[in-house]
C-alpha positions in Angstrom: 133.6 73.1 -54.7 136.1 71.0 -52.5 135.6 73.2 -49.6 131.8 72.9 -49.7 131.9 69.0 -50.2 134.4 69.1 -47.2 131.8 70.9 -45.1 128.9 68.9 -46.3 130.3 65.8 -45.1 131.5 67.1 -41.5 128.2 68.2 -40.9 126.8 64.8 -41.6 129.6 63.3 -40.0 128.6 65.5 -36.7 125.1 64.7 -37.2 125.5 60.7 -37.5 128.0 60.7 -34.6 125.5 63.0 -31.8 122.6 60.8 -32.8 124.4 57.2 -31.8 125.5 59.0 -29.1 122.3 59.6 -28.3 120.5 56.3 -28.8 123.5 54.9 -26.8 122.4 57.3 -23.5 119.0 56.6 -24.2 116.9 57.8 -21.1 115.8 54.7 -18.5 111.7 54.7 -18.1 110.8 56.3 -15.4 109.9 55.1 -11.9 107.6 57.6 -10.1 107.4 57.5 -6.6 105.2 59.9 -4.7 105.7 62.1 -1.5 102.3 62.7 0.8 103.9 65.6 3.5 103.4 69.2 4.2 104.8 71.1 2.0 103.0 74.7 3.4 102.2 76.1 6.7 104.0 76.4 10.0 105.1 73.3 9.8 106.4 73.2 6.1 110.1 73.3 7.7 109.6 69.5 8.0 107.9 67.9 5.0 110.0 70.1 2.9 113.0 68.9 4.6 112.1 65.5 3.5 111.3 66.1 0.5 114.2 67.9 -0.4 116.0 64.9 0.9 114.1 62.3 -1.5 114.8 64.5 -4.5 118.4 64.6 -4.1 118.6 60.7 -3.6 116.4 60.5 -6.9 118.9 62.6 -8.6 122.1 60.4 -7.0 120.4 57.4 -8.3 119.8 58.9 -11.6 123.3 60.0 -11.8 124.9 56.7 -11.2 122.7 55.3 -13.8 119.4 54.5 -12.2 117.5 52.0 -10.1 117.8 48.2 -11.2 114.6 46.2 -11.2 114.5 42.9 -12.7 117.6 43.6 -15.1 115.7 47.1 -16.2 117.3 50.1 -15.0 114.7 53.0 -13.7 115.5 56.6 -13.3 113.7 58.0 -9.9 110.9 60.9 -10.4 109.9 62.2 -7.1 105.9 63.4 -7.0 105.0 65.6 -3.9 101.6 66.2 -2.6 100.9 68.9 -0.1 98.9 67.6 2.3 98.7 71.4 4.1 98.8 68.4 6.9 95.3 67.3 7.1 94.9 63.9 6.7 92.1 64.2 5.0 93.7 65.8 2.5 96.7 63.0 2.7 93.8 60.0 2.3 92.2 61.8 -0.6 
């Protein structure tokens, strides 16, 4: 019976402890931004280049704790749109 009790209250123990570890790295709201480039075609080389390059700032950002913005701190989502480079396409 000692064993079982023992067990029972390392399991809650465990549980309490991972969820206010949890509420204390609570996820930031989220700041999208958005990416208009072409993503497809010949000339894909480019606007996945940049976009490649936004992600992993997002993710540095993220990583150090987020974006600051009036005292709030943001994590960055990048959105890309493929604008098959027509700017049509990009105004729509």
């Amino acid at each position: 019976m000692l064993r079982r009790t023992l067990l029972k209250t390392t399991a809650f123990a465990t549980v309490a402890h991972l969820a206010m570890l949890g509420a204390a790295f609570a996820e930031n709201p989220v700041l999208k931004i958005g990416f208009v480039g072409v993503t497809s075609g010949p000339a894909a080389a480019w606007g996945t280049s940049n976009q490649r390059s936004m992600e992993t700032r997002a993710a540095w950002i993220n990583e150090t704790g987020g974006y600051d913005i009036g005292g709030t701190k943001y994590d960055i989502e990048i959105v890309p749109f493929d604008d098959q480079k027509d700017p049509k396409r990009a105004i729509a």
